[in-house]
Structures are given as structure tokens and as C-alpha cells.
FIFILO-330815 format. One record per residue (C-alpha): residue number from 0; x, y, z. Coordinates in nm, 2 decimals. Each point is the difference from the previous one (the first is absolute). Layout:
BEGIN
NUM,X,Y,Z
...
***
This chain:
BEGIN
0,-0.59,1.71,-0.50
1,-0.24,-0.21,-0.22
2,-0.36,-0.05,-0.01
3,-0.21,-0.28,0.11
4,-0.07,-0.08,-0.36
5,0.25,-0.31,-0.11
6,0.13,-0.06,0.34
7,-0.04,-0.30,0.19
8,0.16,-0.08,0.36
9,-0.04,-0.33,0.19
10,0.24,-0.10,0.30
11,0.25,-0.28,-0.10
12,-0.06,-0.32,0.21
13,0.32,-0.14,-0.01
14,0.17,0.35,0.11
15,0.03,0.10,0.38
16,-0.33,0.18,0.13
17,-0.13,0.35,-0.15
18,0.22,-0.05,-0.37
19,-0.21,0.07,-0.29
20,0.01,-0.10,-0.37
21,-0.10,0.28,-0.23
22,-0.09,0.01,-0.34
23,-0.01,0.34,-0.22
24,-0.16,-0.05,-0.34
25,0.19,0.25,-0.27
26,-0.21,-0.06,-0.35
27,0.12,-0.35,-0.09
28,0.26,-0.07,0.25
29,0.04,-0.05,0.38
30,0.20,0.10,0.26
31,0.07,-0.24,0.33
32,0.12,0.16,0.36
33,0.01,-0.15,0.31
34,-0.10,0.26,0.27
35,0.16,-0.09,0.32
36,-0.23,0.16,0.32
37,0.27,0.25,0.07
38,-0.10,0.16,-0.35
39,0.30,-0.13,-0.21
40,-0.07,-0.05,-0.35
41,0.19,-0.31,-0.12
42,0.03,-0.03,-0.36
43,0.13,-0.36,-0.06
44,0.13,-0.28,0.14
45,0.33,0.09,0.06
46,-0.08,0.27,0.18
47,-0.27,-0.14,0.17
48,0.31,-0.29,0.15
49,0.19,0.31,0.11
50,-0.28,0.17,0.19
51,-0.13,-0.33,0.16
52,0.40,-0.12,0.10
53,0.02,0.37,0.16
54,-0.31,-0.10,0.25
55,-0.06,-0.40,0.03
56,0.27,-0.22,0.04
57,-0.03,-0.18,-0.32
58,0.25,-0.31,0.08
59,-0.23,-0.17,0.28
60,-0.16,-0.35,-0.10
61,-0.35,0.07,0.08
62,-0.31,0.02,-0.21
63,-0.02,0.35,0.03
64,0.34,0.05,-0.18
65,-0.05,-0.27,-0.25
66,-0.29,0.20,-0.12
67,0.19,0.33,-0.02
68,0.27,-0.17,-0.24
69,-0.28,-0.20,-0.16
70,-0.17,0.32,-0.14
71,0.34,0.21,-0.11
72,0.15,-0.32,-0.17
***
């Protein structure tokens, strides 16, 4: 779907396992997506809430959740 040119992908620390962070340079502005490791493209962070709620319990009081709603705040 697009090159290699302009695109950059890192996986997103404070996101469960496998989710990437991918940039996609077009001329002089940038797209974000989240790639979850199932493939989804998530296009903000709206969207991003909806996908995590549907797989990770999002209400527990651990550290692993505080970071989820830490990064889609």
C-alpha cells in the first residue's frame, strides 16, 4: 500500500505486546496509526479506546491498565 520511503514503525511501549506506532510522511504533513498485532489499523485515539476496551479489560487498577489510559488520554 505505500512504500518504505516516509514511513516509520516502532512498537508502542505503553500498549499491550506486538502494537505498533506508525508514521506515513505525505509532503509536509504526517499521518499517525496505531497497528494492533492482529493487523487493525487504528487511526486515533478514540478508536484506538474502542479496540483496546473490545480485548483488555480496561477498568482493573494495575499498572498495566494505567498505562493503556495514560497513552489514549
Amino acid at each position: 500500500m505505500y512504500g518504505n520511503e516516509g514511513v516509520r514503525r516502532d512498537e508502542v511501549s505503553n500498549l499491550p505486546r506486538r502494537w505498533c506506532r506508525e508514521e506515513i510522511s505525505r509532503g509536509n504533513r504526517t499521518g499517525v496509526y496505531y497497528i494492533a498485532p492482529t493487523g487493525v489499523r487504528v487511526r486515533n485515539r478514540n478508536e484506538l479506546g474502542k479496540v483496546l476496551a473490545e480485548h483488555y479489560d480496561l477498568t482493573a487498577s494495575d499498572h498495566f491498565s494505567e498505562k493503556i489510559h495514560s497513552s489514549i488520554q
